[in-house]
mmCIF file of the N, C-alpha and C atoms, coordinates in Angstrom:
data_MODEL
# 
_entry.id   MODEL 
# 
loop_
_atom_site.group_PDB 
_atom_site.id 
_atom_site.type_symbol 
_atom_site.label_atom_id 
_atom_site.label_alt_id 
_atom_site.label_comp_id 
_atom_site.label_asym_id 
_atom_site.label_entity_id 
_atom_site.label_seq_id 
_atom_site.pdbx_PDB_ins_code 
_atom_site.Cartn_x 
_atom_site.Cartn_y 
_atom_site.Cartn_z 
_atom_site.occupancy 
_atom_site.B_iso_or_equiv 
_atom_site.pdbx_formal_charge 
_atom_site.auth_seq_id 
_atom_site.auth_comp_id 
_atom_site.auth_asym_id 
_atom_site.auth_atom_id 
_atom_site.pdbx_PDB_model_num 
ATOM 1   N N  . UNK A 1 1  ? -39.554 7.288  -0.880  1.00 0.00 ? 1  UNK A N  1 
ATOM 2   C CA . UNK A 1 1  ? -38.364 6.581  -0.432  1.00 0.00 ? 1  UNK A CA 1 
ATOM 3   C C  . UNK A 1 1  ? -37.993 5.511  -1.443  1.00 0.00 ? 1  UNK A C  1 
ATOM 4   N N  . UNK A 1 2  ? -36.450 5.465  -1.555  1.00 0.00 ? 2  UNK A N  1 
ATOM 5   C CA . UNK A 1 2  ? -36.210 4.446  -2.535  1.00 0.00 ? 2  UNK A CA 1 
ATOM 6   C C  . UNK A 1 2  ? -36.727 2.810  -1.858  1.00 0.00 ? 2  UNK A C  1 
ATOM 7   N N  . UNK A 1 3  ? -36.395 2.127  -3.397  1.00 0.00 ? 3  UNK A N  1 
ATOM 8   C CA . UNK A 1 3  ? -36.811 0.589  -2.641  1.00 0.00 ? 3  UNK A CA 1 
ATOM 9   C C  . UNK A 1 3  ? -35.912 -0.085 -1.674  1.00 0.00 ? 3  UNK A C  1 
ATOM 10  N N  . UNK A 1 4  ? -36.426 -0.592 -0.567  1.00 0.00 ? 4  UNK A N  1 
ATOM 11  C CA . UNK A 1 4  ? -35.354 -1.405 0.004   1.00 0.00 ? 4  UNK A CA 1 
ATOM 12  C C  . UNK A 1 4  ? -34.748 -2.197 -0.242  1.00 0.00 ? 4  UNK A C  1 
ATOM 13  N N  . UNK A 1 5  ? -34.986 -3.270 -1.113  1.00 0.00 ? 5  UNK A N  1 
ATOM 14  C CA . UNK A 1 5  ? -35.019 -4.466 -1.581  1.00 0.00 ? 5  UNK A CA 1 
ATOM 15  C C  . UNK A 1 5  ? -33.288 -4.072 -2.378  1.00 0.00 ? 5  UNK A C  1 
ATOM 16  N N  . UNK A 1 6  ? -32.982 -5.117 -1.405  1.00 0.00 ? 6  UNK A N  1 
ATOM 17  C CA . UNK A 1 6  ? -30.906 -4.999 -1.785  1.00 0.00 ? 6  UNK A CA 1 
ATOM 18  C C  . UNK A 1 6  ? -31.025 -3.355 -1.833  1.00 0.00 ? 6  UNK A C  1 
ATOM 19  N N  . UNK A 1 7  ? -31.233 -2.820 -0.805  1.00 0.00 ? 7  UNK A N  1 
ATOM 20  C CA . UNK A 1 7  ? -30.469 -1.153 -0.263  1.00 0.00 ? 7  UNK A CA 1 
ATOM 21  C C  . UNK A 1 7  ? -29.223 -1.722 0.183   1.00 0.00 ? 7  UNK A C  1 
ATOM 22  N N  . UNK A 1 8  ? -28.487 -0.691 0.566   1.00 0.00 ? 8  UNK A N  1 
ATOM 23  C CA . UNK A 1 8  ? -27.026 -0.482 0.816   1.00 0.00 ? 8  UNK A CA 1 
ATOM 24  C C  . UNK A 1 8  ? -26.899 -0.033 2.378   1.00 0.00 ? 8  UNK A C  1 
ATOM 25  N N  . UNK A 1 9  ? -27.816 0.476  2.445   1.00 0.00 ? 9  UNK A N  1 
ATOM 26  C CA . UNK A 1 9  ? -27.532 1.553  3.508   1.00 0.00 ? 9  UNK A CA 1 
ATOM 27  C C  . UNK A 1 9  ? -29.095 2.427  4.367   1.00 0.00 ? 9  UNK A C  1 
ATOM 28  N N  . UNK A 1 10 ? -29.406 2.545  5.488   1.00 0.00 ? 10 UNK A N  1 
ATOM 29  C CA . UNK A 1 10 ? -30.430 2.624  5.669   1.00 0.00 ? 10 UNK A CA 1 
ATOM 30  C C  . UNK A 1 10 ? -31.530 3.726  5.121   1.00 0.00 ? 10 UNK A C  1 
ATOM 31  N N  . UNK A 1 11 ? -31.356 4.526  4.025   1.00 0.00 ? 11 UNK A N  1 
ATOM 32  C CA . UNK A 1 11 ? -31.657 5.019  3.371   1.00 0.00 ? 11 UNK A CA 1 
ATOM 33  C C  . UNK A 1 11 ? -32.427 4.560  2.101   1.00 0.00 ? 11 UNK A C  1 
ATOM 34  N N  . UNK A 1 12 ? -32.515 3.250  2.315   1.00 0.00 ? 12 UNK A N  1 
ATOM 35  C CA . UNK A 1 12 ? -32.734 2.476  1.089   1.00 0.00 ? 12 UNK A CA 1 
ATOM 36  C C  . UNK A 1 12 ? -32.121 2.713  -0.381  1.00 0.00 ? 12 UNK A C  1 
ATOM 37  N N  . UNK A 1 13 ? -31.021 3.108  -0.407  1.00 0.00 ? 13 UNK A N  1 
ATOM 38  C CA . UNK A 1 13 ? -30.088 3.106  -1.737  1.00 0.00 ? 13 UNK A CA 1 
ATOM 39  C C  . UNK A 1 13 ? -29.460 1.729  -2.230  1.00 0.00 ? 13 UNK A C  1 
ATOM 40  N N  . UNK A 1 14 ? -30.125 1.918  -3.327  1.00 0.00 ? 14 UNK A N  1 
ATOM 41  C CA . UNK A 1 14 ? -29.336 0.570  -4.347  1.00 0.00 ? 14 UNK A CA 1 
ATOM 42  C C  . UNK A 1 14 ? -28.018 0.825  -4.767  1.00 0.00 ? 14 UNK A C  1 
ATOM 43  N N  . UNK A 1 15 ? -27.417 -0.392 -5.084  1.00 0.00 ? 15 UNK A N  1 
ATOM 44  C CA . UNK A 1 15 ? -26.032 -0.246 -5.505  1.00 0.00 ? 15 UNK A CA 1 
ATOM 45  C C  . UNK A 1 15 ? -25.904 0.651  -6.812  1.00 0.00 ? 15 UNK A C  1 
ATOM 46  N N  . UNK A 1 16 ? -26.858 0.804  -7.267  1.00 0.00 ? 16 UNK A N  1 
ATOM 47  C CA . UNK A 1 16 ? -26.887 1.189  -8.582  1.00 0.00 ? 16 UNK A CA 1 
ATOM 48  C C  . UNK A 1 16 ? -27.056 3.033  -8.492  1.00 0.00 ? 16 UNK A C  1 
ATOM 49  N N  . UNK A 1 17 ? -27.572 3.244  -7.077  1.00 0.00 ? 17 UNK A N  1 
ATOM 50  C CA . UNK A 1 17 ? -27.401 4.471  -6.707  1.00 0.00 ? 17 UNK A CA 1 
ATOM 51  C C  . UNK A 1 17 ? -26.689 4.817  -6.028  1.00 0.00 ? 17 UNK A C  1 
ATOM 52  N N  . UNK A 1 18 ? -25.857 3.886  -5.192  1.00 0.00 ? 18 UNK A N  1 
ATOM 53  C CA . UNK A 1 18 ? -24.914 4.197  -4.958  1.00 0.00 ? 18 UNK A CA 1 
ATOM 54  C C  . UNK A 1 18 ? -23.441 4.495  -5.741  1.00 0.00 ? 18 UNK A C  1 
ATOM 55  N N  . UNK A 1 19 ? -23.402 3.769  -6.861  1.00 0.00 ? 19 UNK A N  1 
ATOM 56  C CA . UNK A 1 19 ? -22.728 3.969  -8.227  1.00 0.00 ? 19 UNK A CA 1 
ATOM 57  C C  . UNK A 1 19 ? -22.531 5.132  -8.991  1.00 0.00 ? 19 UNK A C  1 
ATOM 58  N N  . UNK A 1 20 ? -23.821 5.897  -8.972  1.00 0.00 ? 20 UNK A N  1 
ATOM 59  C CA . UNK A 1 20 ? -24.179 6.887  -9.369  1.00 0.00 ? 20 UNK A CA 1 
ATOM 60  C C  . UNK A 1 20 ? -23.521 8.062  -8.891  1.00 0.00 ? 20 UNK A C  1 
ATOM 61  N N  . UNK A 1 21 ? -24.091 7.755  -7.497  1.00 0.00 ? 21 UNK A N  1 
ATOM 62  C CA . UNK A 1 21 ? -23.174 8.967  -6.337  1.00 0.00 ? 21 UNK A CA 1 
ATOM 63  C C  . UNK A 1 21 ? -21.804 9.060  -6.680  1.00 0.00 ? 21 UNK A C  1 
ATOM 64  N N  . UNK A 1 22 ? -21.624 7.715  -6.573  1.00 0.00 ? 22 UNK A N  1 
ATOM 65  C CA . UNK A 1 22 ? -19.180 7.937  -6.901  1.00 0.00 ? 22 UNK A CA 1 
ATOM 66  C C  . UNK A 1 22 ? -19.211 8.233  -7.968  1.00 0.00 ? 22 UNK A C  1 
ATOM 67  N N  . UNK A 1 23 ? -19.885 7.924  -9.390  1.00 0.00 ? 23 UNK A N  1 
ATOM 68  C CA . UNK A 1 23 ? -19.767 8.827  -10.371 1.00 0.00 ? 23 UNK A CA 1 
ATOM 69  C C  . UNK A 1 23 ? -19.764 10.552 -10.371 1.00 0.00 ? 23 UNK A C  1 
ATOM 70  N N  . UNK A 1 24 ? -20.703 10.686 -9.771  1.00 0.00 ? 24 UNK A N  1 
ATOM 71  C CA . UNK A 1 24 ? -21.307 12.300 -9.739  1.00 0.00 ? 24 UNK A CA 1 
ATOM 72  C C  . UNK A 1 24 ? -20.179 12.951 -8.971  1.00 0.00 ? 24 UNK A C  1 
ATOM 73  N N  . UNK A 1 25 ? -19.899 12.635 -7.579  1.00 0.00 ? 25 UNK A N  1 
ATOM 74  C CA . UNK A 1 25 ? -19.131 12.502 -6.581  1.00 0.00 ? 25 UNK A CA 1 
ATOM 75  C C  . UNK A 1 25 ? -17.403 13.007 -7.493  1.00 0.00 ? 25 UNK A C  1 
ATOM 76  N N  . UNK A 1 26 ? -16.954 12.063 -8.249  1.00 0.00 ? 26 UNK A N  1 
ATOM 77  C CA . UNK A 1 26 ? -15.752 12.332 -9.296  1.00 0.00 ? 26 UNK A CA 1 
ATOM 78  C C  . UNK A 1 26 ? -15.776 13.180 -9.831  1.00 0.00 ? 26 UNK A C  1 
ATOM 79  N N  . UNK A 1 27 ? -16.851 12.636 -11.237 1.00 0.00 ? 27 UNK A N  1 
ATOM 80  C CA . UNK A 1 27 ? -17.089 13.851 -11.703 1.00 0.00 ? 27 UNK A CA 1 
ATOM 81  C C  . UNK A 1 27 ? -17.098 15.056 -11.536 1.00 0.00 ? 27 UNK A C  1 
ATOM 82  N N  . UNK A 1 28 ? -18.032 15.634 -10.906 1.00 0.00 ? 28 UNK A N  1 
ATOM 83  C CA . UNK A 1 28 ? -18.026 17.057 -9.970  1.00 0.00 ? 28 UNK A CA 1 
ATOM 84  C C  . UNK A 1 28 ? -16.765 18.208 -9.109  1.00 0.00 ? 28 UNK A C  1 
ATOM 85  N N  . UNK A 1 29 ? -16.598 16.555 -8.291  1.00 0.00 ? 29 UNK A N  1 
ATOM 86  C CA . UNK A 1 29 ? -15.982 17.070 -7.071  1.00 0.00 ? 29 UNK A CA 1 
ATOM 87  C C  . UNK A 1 29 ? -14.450 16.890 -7.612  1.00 0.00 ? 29 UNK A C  1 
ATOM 88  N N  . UNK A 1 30 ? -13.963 16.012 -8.416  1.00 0.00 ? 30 UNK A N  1 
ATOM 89  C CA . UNK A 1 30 ? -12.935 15.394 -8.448  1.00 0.00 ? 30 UNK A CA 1 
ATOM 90  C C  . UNK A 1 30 ? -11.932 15.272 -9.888  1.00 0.00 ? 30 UNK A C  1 
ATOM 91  N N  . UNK A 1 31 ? -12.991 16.276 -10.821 1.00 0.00 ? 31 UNK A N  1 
ATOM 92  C CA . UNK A 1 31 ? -11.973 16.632 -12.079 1.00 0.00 ? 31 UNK A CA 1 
ATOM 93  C C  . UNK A 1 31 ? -12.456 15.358 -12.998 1.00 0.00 ? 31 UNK A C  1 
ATOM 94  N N  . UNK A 1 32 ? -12.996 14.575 -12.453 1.00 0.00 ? 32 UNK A N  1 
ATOM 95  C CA . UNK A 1 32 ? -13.671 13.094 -13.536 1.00 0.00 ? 32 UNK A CA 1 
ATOM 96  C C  . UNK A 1 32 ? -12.364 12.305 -13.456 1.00 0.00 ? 32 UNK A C  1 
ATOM 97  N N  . UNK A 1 33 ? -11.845 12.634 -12.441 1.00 0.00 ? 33 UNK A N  1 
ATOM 98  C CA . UNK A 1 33 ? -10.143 11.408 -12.108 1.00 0.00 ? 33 UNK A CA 1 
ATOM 99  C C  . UNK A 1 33 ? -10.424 11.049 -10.590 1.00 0.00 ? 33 UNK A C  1 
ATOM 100 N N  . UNK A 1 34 ? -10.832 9.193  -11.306 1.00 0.00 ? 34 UNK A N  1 
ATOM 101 C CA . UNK A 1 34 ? -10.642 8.292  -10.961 1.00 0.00 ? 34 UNK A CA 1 
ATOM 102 C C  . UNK A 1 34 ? -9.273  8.155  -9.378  1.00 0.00 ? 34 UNK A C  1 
ATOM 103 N N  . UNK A 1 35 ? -8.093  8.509  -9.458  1.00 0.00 ? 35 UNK A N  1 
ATOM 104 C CA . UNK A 1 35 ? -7.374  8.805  -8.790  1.00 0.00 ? 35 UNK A CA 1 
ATOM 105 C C  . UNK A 1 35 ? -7.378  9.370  -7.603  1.00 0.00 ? 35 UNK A C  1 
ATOM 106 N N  . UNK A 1 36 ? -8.440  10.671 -8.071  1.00 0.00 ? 36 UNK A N  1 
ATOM 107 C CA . UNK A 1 36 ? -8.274  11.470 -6.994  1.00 0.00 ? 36 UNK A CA 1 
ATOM 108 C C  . UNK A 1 36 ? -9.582  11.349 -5.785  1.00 0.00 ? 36 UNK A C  1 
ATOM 109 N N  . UNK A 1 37 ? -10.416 10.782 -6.159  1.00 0.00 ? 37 UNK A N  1 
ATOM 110 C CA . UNK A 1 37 ? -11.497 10.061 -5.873  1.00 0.00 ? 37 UNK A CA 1 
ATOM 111 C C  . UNK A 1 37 ? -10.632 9.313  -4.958  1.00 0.00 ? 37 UNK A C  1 
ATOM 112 N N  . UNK A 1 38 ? -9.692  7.974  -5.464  1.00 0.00 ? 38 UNK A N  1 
ATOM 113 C CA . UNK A 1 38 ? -9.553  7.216  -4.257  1.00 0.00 ? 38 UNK A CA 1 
ATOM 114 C C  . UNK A 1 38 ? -8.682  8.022  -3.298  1.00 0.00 ? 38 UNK A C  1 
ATOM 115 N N  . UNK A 1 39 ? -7.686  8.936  -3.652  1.00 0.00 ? 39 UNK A N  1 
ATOM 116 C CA . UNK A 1 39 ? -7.467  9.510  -2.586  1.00 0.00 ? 39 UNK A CA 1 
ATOM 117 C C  . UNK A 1 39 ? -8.162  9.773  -1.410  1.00 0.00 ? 39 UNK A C  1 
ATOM 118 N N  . UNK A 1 40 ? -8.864  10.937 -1.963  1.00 0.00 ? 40 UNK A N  1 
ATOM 119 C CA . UNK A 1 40 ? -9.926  11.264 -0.880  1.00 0.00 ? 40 UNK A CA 1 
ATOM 120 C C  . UNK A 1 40 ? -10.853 10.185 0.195   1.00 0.00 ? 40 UNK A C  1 
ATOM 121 N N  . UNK A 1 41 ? -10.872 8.742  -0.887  1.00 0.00 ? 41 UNK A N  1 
ATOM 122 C CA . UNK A 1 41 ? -11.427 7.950  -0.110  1.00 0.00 ? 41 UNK A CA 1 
ATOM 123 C C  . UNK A 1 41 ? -10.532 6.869  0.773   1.00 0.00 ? 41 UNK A C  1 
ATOM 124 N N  . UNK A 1 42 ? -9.499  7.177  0.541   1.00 0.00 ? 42 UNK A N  1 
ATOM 125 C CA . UNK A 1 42 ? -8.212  6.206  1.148   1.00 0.00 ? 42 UNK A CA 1 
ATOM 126 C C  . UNK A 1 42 ? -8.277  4.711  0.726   1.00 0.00 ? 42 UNK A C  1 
ATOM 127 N N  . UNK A 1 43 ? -8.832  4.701  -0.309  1.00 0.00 ? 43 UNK A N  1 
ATOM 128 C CA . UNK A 1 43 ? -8.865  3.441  -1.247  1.00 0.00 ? 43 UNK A CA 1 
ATOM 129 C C  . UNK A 1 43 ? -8.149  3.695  -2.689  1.00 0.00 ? 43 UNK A C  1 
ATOM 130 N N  . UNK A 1 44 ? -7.836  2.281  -2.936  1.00 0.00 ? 44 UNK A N  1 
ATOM 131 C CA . UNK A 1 44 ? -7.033  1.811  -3.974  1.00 0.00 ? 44 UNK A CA 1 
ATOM 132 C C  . UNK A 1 44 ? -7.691  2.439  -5.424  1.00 0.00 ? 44 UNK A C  1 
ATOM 133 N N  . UNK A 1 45 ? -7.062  2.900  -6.636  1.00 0.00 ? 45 UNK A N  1 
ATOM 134 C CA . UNK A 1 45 ? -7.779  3.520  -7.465  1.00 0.00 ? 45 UNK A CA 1 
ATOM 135 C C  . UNK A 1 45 ? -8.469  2.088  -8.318  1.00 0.00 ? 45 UNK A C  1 
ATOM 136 N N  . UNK A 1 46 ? -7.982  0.854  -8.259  1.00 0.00 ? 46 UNK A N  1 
ATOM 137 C CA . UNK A 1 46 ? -8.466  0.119  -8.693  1.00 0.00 ? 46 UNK A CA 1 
ATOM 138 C C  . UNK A 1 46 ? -9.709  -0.208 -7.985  1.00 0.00 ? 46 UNK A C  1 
ATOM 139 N N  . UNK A 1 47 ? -9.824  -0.144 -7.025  1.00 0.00 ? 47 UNK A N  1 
ATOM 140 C CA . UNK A 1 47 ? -11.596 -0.244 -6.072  1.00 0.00 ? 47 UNK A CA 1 
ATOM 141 C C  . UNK A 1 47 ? -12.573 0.627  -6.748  1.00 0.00 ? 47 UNK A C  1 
ATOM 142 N N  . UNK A 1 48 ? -11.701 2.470  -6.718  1.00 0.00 ? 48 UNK A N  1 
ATOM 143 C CA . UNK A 1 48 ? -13.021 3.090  -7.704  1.00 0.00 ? 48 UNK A CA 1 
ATOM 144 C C  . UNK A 1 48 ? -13.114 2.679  -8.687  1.00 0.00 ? 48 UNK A C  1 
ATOM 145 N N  . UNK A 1 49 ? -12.850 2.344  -9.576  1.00 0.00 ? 49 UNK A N  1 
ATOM 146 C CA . UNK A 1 49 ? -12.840 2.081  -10.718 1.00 0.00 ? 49 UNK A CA 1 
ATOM 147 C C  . UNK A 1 49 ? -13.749 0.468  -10.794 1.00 0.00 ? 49 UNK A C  1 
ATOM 148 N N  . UNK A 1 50 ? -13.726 -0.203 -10.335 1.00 0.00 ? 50 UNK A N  1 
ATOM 149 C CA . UNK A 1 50 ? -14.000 -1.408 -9.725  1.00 0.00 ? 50 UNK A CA 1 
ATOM 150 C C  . UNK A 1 50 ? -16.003 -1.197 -9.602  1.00 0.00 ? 50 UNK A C  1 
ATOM 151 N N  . UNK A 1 51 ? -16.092 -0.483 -8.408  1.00 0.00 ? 51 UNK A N  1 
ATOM 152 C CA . UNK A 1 51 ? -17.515 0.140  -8.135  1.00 0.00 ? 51 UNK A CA 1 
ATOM 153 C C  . UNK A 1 51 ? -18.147 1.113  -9.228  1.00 0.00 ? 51 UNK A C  1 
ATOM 154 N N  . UNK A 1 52 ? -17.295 2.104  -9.671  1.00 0.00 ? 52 UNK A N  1 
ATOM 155 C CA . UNK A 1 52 ? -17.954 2.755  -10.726 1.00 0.00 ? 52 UNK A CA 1 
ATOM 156 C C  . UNK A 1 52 ? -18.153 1.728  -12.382 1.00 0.00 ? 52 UNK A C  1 
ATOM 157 N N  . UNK A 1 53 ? -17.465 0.720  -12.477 1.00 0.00 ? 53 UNK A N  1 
ATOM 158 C CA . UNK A 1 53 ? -17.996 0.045  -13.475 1.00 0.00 ? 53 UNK A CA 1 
ATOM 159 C C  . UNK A 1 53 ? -18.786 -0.852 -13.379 1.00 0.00 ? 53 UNK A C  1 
ATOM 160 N N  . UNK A 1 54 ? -19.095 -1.143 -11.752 1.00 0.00 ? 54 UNK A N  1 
ATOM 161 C CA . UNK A 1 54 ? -20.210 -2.208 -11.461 1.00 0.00 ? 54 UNK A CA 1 
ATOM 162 C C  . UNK A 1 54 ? -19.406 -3.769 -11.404 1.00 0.00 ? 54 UNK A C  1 
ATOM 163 N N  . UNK A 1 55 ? -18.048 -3.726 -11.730 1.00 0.00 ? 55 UNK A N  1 
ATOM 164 C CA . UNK A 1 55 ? -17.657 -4.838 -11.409 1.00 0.00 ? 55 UNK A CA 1 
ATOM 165 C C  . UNK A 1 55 ? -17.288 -5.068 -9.604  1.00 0.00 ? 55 UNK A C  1 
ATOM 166 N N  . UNK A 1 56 ? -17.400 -4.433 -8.637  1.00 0.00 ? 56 UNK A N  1 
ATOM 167 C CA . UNK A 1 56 ? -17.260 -4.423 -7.005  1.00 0.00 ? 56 UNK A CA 1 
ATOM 168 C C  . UNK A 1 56 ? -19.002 -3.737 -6.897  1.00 0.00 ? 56 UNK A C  1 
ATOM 169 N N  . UNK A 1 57 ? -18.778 -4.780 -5.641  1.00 0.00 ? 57 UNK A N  1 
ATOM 170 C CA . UNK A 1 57 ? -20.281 -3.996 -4.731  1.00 0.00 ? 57 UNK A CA 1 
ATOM 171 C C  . UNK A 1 57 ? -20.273 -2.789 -4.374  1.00 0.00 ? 57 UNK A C  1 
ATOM 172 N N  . UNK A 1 58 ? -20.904 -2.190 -4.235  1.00 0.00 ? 58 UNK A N  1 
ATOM 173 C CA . UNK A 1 58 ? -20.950 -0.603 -2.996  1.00 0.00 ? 58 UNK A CA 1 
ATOM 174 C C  . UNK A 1 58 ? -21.515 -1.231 -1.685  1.00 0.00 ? 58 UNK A C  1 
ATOM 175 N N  . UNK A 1 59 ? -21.163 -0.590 -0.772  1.00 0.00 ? 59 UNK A N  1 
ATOM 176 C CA . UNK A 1 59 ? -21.438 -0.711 0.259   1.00 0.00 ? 59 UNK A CA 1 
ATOM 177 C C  . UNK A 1 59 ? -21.488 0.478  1.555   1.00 0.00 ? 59 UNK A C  1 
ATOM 178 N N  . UNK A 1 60 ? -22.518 0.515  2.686   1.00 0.00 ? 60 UNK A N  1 
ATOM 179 C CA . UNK A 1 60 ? -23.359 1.842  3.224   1.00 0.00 ? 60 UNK A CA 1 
ATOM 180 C C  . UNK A 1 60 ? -21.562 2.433  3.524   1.00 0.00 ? 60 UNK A C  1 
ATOM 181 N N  . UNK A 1 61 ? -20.987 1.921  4.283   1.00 0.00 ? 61 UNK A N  1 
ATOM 182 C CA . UNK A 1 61 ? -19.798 2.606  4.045   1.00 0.00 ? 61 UNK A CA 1 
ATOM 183 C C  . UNK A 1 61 ? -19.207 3.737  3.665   1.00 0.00 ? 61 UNK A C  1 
ATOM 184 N N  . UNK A 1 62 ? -19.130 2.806  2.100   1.00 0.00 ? 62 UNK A N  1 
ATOM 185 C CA . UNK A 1 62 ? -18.523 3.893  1.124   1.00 0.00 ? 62 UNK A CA 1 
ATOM 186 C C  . UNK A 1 62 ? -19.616 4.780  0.659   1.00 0.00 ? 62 UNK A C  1 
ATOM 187 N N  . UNK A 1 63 ? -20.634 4.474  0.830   1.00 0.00 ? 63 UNK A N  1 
ATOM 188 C CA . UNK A 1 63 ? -22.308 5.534  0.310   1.00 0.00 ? 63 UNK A CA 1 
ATOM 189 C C  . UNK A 1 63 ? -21.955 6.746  1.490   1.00 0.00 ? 63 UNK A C  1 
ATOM 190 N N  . UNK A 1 64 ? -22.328 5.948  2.475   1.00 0.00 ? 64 UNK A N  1 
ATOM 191 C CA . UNK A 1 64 ? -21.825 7.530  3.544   1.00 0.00 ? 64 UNK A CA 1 
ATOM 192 C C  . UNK A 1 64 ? -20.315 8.068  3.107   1.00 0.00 ? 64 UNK A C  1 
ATOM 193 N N  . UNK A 1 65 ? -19.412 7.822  3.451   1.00 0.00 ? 65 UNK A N  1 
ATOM 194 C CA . UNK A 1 65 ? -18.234 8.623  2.920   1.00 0.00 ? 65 UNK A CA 1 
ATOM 195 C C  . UNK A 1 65 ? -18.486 9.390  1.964   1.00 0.00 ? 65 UNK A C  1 
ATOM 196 N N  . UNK A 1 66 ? -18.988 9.219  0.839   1.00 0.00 ? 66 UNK A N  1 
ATOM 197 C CA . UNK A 1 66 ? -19.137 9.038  -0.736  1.00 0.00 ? 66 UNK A CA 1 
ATOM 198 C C  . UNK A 1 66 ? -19.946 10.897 -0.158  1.00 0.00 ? 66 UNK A C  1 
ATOM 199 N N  . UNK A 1 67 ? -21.260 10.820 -0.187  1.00 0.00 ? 67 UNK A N  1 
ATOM 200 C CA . UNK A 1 67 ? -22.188 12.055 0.646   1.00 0.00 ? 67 UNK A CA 1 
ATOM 201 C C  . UNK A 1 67 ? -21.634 12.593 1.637   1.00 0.00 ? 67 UNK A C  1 
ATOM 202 N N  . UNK A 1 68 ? -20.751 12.548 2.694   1.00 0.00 ? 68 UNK A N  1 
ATOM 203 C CA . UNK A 1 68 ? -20.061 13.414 2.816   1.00 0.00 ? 68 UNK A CA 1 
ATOM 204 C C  . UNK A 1 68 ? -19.060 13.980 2.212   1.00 0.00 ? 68 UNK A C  1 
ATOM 205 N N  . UNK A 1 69 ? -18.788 13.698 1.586   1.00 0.00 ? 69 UNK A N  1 
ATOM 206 C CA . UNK A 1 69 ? -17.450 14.225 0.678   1.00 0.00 ? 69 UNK A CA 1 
ATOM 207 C C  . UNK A 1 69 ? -17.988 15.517 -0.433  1.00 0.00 ? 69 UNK A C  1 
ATOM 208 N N  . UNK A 1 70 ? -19.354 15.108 -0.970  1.00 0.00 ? 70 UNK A N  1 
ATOM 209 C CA . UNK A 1 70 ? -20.001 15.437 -2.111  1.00 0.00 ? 70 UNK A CA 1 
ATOM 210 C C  . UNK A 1 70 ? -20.449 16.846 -1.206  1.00 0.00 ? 70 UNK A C  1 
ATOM 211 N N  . UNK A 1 71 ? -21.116 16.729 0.182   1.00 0.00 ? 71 UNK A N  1 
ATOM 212 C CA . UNK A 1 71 ? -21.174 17.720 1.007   1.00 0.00 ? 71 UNK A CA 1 
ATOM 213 C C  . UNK A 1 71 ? -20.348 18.487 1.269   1.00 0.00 ? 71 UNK A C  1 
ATOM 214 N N  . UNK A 1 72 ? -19.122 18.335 1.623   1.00 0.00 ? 72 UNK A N  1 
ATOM 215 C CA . UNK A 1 72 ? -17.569 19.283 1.825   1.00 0.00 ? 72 UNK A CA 1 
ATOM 216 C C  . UNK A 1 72 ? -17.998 20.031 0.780   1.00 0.00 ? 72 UNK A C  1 
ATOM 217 N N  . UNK A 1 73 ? -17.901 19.634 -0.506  1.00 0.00 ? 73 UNK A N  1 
ATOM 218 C CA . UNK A 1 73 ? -17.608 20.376 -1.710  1.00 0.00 ? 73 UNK A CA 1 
ATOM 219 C C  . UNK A 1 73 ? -18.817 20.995 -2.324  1.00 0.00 ? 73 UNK A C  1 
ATOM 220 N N  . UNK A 1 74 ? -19.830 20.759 -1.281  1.00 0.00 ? 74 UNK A N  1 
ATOM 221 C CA . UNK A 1 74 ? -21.079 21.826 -1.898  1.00 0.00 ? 74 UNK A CA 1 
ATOM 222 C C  . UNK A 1 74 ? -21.803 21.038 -3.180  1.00 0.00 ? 74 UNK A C  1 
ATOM 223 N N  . UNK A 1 75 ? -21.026 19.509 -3.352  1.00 0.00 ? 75 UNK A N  1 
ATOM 224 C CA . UNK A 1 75 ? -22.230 19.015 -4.560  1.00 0.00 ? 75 UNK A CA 1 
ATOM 225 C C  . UNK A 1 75 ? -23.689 18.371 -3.896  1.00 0.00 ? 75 UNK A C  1 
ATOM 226 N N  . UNK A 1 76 ? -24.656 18.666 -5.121  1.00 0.00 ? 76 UNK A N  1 
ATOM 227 C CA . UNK A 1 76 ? -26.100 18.461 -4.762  1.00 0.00 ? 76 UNK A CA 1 
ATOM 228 C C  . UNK A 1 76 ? -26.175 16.896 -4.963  1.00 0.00 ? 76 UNK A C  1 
ATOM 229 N N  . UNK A 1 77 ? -26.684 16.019 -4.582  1.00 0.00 ? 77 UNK A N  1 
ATOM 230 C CA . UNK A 1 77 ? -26.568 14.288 -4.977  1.00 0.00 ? 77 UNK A CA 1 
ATOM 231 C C  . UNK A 1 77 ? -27.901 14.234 -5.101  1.00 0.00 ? 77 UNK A C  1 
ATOM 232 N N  . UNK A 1 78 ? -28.866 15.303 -4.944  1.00 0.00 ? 78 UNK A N  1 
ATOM 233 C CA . UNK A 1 78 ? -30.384 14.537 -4.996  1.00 0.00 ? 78 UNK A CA 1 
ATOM 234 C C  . UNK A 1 78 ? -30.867 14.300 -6.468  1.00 0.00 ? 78 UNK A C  1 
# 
């Protein structure tokens, strides 16, 4: 199990894995556009962009959304 220590979400995910996920999450699922990412997430494209550069927090929230979404589309996040 990841560390708890500043997890996100009860899974014990760090922001830094949670970061990861909306990267992979884009990438993958989403053509590597930023855009279409916030679509799907009904957020501002400046927020993704925001979290994927580490300048905004992640939060369990957007981690769950984030894994289901990656799920719809059949991507692996482990």
């Amino acid at each position: 199990m990841a560390e708890t220590k500043n997890a996100v979400d009860s899974e014990g995910t760090t922001e830094e894995q949670g970061r990861a996920i909306l990267r992979r999450l884009r990438d993958e699922g989403f053509d590597a556009d930023d855009q279409k990412l916030a679509v799907a997430l009904g957020r501002p494209v400046e927020e993704v962009r925001g979290w994927t550069s580490g300048a905004a927090p992640v939060d369990d929230d957007l981690v769950m959304k984030a894994r289901g979404l990656a799920q719809e589309r059949g991507i692996d996040l482990s």
